[in-house]
C-alpha positions as CSV (number, residue, x, y, z in Angstrom):
1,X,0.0,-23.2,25.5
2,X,-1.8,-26.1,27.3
3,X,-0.2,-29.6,27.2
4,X,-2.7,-30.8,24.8
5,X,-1.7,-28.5,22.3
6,X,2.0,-29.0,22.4
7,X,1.4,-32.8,21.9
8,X,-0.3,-32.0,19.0
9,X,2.8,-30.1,17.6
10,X,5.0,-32.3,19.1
11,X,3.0,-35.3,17.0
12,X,2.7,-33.0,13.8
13,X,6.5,-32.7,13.5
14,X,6.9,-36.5,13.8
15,X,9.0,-37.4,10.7
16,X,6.6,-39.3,8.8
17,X,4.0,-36.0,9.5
18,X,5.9,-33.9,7.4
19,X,4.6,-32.0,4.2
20,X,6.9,-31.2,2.2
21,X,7.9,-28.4,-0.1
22,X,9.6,-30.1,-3.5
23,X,13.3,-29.9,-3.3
24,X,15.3,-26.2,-4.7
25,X,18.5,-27.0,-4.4
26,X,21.0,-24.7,-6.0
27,X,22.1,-25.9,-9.7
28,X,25.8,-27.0,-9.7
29,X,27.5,-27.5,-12.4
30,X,30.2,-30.4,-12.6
31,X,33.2,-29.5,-14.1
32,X,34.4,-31.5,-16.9
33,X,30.5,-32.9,-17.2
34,X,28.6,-31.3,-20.6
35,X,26.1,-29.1,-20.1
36,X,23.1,-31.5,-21.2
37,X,24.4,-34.3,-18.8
38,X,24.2,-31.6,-15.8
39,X,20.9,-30.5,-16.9
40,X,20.0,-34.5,-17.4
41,X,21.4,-34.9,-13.6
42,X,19.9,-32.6,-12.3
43,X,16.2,-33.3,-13.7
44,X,16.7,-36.9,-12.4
45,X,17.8,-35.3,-8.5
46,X,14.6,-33.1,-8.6
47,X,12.3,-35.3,-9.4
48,X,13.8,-38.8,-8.5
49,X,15.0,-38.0,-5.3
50,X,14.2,-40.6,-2.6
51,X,12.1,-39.3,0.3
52,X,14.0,-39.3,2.8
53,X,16.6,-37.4,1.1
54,X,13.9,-34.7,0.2
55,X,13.1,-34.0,3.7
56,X,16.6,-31.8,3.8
57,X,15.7,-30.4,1.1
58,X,14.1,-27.0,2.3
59,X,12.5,-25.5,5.5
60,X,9.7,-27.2,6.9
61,X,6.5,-25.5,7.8
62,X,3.6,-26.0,9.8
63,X,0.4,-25.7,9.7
64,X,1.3,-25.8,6.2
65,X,-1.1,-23.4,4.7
66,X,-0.3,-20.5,7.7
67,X,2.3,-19.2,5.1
68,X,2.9,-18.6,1.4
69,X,5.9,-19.3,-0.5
70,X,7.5,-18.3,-3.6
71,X,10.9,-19.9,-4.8
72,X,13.7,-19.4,-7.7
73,X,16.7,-21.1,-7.7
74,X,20.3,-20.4,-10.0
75,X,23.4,-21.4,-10.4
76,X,24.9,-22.0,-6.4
77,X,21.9,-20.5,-5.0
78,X,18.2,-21.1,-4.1
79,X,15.8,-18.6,-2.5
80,X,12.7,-19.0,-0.8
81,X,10.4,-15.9,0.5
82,X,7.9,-17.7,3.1
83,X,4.8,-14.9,3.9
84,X,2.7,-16.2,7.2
85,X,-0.6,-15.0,6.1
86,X,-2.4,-15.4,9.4
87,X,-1.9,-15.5,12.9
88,X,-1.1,-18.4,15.3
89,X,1.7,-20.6,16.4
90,X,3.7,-21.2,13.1
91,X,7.0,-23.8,13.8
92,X,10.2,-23.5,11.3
93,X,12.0,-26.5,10.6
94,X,15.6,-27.6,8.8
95,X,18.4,-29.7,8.9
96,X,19.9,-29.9,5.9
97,X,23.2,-30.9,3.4
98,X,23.4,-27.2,2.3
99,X,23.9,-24.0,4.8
100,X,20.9,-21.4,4.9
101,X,20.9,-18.0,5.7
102,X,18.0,-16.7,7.4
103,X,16.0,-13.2,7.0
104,X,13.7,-11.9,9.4
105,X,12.3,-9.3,7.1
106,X,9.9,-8.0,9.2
107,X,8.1,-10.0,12.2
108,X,7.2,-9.3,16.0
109,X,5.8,-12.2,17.8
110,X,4.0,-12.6,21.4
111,X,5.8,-15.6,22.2
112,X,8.3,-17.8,20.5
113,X,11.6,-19.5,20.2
114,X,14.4,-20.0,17.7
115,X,17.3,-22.3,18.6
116,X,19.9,-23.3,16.2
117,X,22.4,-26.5,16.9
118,X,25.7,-25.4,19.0
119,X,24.2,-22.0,20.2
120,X,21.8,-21.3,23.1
121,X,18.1,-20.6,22.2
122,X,16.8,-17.1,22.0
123,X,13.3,-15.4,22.8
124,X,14.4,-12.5,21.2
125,X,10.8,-10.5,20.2
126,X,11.4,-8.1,17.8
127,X,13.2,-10.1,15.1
128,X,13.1,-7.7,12.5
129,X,15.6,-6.9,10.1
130,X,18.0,-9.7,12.0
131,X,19.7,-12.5,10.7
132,X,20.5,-16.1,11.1
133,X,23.1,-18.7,9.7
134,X,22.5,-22.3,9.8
135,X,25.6,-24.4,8.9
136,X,25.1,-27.6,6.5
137,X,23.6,-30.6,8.4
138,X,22.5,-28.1,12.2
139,X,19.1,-28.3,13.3
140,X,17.2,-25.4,13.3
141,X,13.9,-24.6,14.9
142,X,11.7,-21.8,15.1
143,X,8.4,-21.1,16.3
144,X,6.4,-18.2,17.2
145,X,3.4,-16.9,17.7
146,X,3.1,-13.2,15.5
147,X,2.0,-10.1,16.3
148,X,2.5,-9.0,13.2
149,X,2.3,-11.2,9.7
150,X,6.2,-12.3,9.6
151,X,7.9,-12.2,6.4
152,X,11.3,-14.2,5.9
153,X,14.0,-15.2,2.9
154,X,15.9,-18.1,3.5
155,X,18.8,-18.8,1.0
156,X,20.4,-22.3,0.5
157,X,23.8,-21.7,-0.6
158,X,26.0,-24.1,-2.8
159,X,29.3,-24.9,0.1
160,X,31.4,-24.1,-2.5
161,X,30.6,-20.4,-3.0
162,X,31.6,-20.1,0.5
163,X,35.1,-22.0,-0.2
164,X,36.2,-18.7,-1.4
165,X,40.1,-17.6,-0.6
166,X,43.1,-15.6,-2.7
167,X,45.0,-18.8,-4.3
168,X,43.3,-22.1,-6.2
169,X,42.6,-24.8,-4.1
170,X,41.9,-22.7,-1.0
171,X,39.4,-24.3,1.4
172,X,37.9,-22.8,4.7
173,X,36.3,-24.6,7.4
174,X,32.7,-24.7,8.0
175,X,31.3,-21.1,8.4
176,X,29.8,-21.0,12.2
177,X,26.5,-20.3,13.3
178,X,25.4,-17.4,13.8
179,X,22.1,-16.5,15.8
180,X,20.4,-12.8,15.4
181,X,23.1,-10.7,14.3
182,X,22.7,-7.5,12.0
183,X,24.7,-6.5,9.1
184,X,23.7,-3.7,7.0
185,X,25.9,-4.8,3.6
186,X,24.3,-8.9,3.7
187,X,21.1,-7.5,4.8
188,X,20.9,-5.2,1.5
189,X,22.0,-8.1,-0.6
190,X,19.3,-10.5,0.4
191,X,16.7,-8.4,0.1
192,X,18.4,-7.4,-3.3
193,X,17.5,-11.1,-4.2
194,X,14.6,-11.5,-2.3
195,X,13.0,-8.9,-4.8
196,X,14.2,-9.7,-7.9
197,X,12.8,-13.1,-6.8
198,X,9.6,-11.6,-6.7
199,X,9.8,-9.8,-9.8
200,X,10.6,-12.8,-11.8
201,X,14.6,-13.8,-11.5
202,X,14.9,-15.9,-14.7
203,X,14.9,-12.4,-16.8
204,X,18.2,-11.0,-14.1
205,X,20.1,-14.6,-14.6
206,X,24.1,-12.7,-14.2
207,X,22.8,-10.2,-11.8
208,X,21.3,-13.1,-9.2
209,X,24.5,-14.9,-9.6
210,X,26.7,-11.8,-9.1
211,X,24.2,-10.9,-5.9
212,X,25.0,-14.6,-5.1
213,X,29.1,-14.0,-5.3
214,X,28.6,-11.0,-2.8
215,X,26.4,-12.4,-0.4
216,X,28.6,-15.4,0.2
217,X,31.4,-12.9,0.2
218,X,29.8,-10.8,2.9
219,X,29.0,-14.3,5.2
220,X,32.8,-15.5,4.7
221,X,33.8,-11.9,6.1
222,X,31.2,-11.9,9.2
223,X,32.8,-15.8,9.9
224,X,35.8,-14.3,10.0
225,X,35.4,-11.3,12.2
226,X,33.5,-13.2,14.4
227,X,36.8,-15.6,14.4
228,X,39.1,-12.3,15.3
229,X,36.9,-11.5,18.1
230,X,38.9,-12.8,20.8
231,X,42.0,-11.5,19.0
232,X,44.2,-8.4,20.5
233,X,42.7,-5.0,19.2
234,X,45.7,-2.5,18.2
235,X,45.1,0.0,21.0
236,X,41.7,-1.5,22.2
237,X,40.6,-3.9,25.3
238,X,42.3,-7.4,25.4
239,X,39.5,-10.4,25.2
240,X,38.6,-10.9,28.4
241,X,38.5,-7.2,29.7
242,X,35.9,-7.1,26.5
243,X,33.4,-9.9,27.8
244,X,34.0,-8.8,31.8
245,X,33.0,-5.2,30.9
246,X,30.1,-5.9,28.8
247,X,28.6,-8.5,31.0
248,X,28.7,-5.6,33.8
249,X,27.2,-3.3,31.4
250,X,24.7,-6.3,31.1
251,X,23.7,-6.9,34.1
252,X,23.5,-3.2,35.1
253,X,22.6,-1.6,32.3
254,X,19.3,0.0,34.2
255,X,21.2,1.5,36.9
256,X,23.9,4.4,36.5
257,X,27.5,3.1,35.3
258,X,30.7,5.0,36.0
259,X,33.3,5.2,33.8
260,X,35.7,4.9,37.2
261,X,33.9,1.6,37.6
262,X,34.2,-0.2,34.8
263,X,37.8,1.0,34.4
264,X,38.4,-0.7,37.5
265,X,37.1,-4.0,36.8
266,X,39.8,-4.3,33.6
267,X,42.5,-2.6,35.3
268,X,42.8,0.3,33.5
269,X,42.6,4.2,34.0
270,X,39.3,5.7,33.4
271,X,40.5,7.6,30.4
272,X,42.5,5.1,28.6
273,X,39.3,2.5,29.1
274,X,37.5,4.8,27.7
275,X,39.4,5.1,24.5
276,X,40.0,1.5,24.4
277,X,36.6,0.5,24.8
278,X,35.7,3.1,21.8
279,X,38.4,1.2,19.2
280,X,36.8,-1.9,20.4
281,X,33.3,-1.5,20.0
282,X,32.4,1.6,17.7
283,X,31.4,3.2,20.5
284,X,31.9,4.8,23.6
285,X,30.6,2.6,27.3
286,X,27.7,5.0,28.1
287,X,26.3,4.7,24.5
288,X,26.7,1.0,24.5
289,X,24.5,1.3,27.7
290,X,22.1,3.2,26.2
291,X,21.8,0.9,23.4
292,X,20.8,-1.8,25.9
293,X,18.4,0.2,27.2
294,X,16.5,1.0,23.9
295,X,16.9,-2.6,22.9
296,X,14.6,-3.7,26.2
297,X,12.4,-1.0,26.4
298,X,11.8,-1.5,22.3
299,X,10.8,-5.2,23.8
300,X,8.5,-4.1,26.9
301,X,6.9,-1.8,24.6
302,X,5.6,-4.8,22.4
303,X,5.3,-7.7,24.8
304,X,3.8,-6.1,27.5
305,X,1.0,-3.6,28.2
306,X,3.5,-1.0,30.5
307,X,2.8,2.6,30.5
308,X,5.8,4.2,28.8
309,X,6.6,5.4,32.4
310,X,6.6,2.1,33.4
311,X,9.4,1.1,30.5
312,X,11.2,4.4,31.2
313,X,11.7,3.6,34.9
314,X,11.8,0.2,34.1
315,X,15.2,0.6,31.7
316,X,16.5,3.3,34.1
317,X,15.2,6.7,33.1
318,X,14.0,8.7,36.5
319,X,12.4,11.4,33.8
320,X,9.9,10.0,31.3
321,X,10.6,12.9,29.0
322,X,14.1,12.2,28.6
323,X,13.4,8.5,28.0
324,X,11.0,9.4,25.0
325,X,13.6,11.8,23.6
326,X,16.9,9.1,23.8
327,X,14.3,6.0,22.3
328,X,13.1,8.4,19.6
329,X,16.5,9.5,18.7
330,X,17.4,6.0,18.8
331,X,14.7,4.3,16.5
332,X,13.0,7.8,15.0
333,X,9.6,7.0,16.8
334,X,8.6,7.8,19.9
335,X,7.7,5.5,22.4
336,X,3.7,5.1,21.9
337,X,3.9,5.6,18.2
338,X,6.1,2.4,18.4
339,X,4.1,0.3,20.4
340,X,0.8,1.0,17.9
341,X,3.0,0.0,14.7
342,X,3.1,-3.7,16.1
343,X,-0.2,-3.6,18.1
């Protein structure tokens, strides 16, 4: 992009530049306040609230007419699906009093850049089907130019669905952020909402807030594994063998790994690495290799214009046949077929 252009984004996002979209935060209800003063409340923070207040209020979009967006909000819980409908630089903005999770439905972009307060940026290219979580009150920034026409949920959650625990009174920290991570069970969920969103929520009121219940259920549980990381594994590789081993993997993941070597670098016997490794991650070293290797060739396959021989050598495979057989087995495509679903 030439300089000229990113002043004129740079200016756009200038705080007195911003269009807004109206305010959806989550309805709350007070305890010990009637009904009809909530609603009364409520009514006067929606449509009374002072501008600068109302900046936090959602994500912040420009241009403002590259996307469509449709909204519902509940008890704890808003939801806004954001469609780009044409191609082009598009920036994602938020800071905020309430946390957001992010999903990246669908969306490949040529270029582009997510960053999100306390964590280092990404350029991660294929961010479908990933996830985000932006704590209350971090920035958060994203902009990319698509490939394909990106489609994202982002769900403002009321703090106090996530103050969840076994006894009254229980209060957890602030969840962390978390940037581009998968999980199957919150994934499900908010696309759960995301459609019934679409189909008109106000006629599922229980069912959106039981979806909400779960969801915030599912990102305490992530927080918390994600806390246990570093934790000793019942039969399984102690911290810091886990992060030397997988930044070898890492950094070597196109050239051929022994098991003798790894086992090495952690002190252990090939064989009992092996099994330790396997409790710790799900898997087995040479599959968590190969998983690498799908994962940047799925990514020279979209940003570049490589011959699939060229990925294959290019990820480590010496045979272009065996390449296309381990990525099809790994994403159920093969190799050109994926390339022309996001050309």
């Amino acid at each position: 992009m030439s300089d000229s252009a990113r002043e004129e984004y740079a200016a756009a996002f200038e705080p007195t530049r911003y269009l807004m979209h109206g305010s959806i935060a989550p309805y709350v209800t007070e305890r010990g306040v009637p009904p009809q003063v909530t609603d009364l409340i409520r009514t006067r923070q929606l449509h009374h609230r002072p501008a600068a207040h109302g900046v936090d209020q959602a994500v912040q979009v420009y241009p403002t007419d590259a996307v469509c967006r449709r909204t519902g909000s509940w008890q704890g819980m808003a939801v806004e699906i954001v469609q780009a409908t044409r191609r082009g630089r598009i920036d994602y903005r938020y800071r905020g009093p309430l946390p957001m999770l992010v999903v990246h439905e669908r969306g490949v972009r040529r270029d582009g850049c997510t960053e999100i307060e306390g964590l280092p940026k990404s350029t991660l290219q294929d961010c479908s089907r990933k996830l985000l979580f932006v704590p209350a009150e971090h920035e958060y920034h994203d902009w990319h130019e698509p490939r394909t026409l990106s489609r994202m949920v982002f769900i403002y959650l009321n703090p106090d669905l996530l103050a969840m625990g076994p006894e009254p009174g229980y209060s957890r920290p602030s969840l962390a952020p978390h940037l581009f991570f998968e999980d199957g069970a919150l994934m499900e969920t908010a696309l759960k909402l995301a459609a019934l969103i679409e189909k008109g929520g106000s006629d599922h009121g229980p069912y959106l807030q039981a979806l909400g219940v779960v969801l915030a259920h599912e990102l305490v549980r992530i927080d918390t594994a994600k806390h246990n990381a570093d934790a000793p594994i019942n039969g399984g590789l102690a911290a810091w063998q886990r992060r030397k081993a997988v930044a070898h993997i890492e950094e070597h993941f196109a050239e051929p790994i022994s098991l003798a070597a790894l086992a090495r670098l952690v002190g252990l016997s090939a064989c009992y690495f092996c099994r330790a490794f396997r409790r710790s991650f799900g898997m087995p070293p040479q599959r968590y290799q190969l998983k690498l290797r799908i994962e940047c060739a799925k990514t020279l396959l979209v940003k570049h214009s490589a011959s699939v021989t060229e990925v294959s050598l290019a990820v480590g495979y010496n045979d272009t046949s065996s390449f296309c057989t381990a990525f099809r087995r790994a994403t159920g495509a093969t190799p050109g077929a994926y390339r022309r679903n996001f050309s």
